[in-house]
C-alpha positions, 0 to 999 in steps of 0.5 A: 189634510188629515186634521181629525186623524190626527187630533184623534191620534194624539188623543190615543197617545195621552193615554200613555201619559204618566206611565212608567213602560209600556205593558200589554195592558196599558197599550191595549186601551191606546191600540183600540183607539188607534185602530178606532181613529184609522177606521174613523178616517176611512182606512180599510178595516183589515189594513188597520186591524194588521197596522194596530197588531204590528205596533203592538208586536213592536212596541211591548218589550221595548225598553224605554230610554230614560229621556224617552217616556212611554208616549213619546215611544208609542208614537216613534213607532206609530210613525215608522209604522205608518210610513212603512205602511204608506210605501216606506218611502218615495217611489220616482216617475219611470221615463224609460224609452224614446220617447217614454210614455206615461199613460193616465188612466182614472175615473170620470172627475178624478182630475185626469186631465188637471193631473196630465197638466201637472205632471209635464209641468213637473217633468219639465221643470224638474226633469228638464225633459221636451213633453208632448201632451196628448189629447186621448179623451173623445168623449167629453166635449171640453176635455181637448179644450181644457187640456190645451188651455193647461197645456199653455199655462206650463208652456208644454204643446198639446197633440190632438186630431179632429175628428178622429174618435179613435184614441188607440190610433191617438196615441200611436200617431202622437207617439210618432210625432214625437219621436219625429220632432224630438219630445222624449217623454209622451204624457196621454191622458184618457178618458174617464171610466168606471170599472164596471164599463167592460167597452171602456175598460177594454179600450185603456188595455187596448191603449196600454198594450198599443203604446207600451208605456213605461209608466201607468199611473190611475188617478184617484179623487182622495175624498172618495175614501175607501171607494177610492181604494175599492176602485184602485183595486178594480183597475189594477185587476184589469189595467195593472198599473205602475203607481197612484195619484191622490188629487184633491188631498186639500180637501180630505181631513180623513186620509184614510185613501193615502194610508190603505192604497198601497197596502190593498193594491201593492202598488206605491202612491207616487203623487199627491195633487191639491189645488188647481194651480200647476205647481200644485203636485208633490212627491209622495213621501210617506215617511214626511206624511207620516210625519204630517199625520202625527202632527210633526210638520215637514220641514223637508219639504218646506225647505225644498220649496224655499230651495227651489224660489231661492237665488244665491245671486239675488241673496248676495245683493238683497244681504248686502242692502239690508246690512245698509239699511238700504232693503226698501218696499221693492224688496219688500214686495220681491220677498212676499212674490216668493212666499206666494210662489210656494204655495197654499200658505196654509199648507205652507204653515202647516209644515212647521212642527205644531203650527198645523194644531196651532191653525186648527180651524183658520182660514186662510185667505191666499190673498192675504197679501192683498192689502199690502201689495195694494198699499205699497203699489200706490206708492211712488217709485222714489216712496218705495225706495226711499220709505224714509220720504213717506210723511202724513201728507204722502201717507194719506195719498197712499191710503186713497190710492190704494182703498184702505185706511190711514190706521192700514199704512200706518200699520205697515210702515210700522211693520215694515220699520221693525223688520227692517231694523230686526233684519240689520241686527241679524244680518250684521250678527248683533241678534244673539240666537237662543242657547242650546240646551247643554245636551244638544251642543257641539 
């Protein structure tokens, strides 16, 4: 996501380069291309014209730090700047009341309902709370079907009622039951519709007034750009929303929807949603996407990701073995379910600094571990706990039993080899890390 405001961004900041401070003349030429680049990425106009002034107030009569170049100053600010723009910083979920109520509300193919599924999963898992999904949308033939199949995937029930063409009274009767059997939170997805549609649009107000929820929040398709913003303004107007969800961001290399929301609506982006799968839903942070945009990862979030796979438990026996020089195929196989677990790997890849310029036009496959898994699945149990046994005879068995080659197993059990020697050495402390530069010691 963002890759050409980005390229564009750091394109802007060389203009710096070589320079001595920052005066009003040489930032004017890198104030234009940045407000060209946010307007190339769909941001609205005013939102960036207002955005560019305000770095341009902050970043002249700045002193810049010896150690600090004119360039690597322009961007800090750039940064904060853009956070600040973005909200600041992350906005939670209300959950207030028994049971709290969350109404979504959105266009048609926004993915309302994809969204509904994420977010129980999200409030169950995170909030550890009892969820009730609610069946609100009547009119599209597979929306109740959808909603119960993605109800099942998070292990979240989903309330529905035959026949009755009445979401207002849904609702309600949902919230009843809830209360009657102990869930405390109540998501309702609603129907898709356009703010154009008086009948729809009465409808949702009727909904919002007859549950009272403590969270509203409008679903909006991120690749739609400023038609995204446009909308987000309409329906706050008449809906008066608590927050925005950005889904489909995977699949906008723009931005410019996640940048001016918040300043055009005055509302802040509470989650971003990319990808299909259920775990596929972020908090929005907009000092971390800031930092995504300016082409500066995310280890924050990378690192909450690996938190939330890791187990102290399993770690102590896994270090154990692998100072034995006992880590085996079984483990090997446990160690990428984990990787796998996290998420899109390009996404993954791209929270480290500079690997997102790095990957630039790479696709990746997330069946890279295909293969692999294939290769170490053809073994036999004794072969993946004891890869020491696996000789040329056991070698090319494997390769016809797995559909790959003898270079491939050859190839992995090389790999495999090295990292196991290379994981010894670390875990037994023989590996000297790299020297700090003087300045950065302690």
């Amino acid at each position: 996501m963002f890759e050409n405001l980005t390229d564009k961004l750091e394109r802007s900041f060389k203009i710096l380069k070589g320079e001595g401070r920052i005066t009003e003349i040489n930032v004017a030429e890198t104030l234009k291309e940045i407000r060209r680049a946010l307007i190339d990425a769909d941001v609205n106009y005013k939102v960036a014209k207002t955005f560019t002034d305000q770095v341009k107030q902050k970043a002249l009569g700045q002193d810049v730090l010896k150690s600090v170049k004119p360039g690597q100053m322009m961007t800090k600010i750039v940064r904060d700047e853009l956070a600040e723009l973005m909200g600041g910083t992350a906005t939670d979920v209300k959950l207030e009341g028994t049971p709290a109520v969350v109404l979504i509300a959105g266009l048609q193919g926004s993915g309302k309902t994809t969204f509904s599924g994420k977010l129980a999963s999200f409030i169950k898992s995170k909030k550890g709370r009892q969820v009730l999904l609610v069946a609100g949308d009547v009119y599209r033939p597979a929306a109740i079907d959808q909603l119960k199949i993605l109800g099942e995937q998070v292990g979240v029930p989903v309330y529905t009622e035959e026949g009755n063409r009445n979401p207002v009274q849904i609702a309600e009767n949902a919230i009843a039951y809830a209360r009657q059997n102990n869930y405390n939170v109540v998501i309702v997805d609603t129907a898709g519709r356009l703010a154009v549609d008086e009948a729809m649009m009465q409808e949702i107000t009727a909904i919002k007034a007859a549950v009272k929820p403590s969270e509203t929040l409008f679903v909006v398709d991120s690749m739609t750009g400023q038609d995204a913003v446009n909308t987000a303004r309409e329906f706050n107007e008449r809906l008066d929303f608590d927050g925005v969800v950005l889904t489909k961001l995977d699949g906008d290399t723009r931005g410019g929807a996640a940048i001016s929301i918040r300043s055009v609506v005055n509302k802040p982006l509470k989650f971003i949603s990319s990808g299909e799968k259920m775990d596929a839903l972020q908090v929005f942070h907009p000092e971390r996407m800031a930092d995504r945009i300016l082409g500066m990862g995310d280890v924050v979030s990378l690192v909450e990701r690996a938190q939330e796979q890791y187990d102290e438990e399993e770690a102590r026996k896994l270090k154990k073995k692998i100072v034995k020089n006992q880590f085996d195929f079984n483990d090997f196989v446990a160690q990428i379910q984990q990787i796998k677990s996290m998420g899109n790997l390009k996404d993954l890849a791209s929270m480290i600094p500079g690997m997102g310029k790095m990957l630039r036009g790479v696709e990746f496959d997330d069946n890279v571990f295909k293969q692999t898994e294939a290769i170490i699945g053809s073994m036999t149990p004794a072969e993946r706990e004891h890869p020491e046994i696996i000789n040329a005879r056991r070698r090319e068995r494997i390769a016809k039993g797995s559909g790959t080659t003898m270079a491939d197993v050859n190839r992995l059990m090389k790999q495999f080899e090295d990292m196991r020697k290379m994981m010894k050495m670390a875990a037994g402390g023989k590996m000297r890390m790299p020297q700090m530069p003087r300045g950065f010691r302690r």
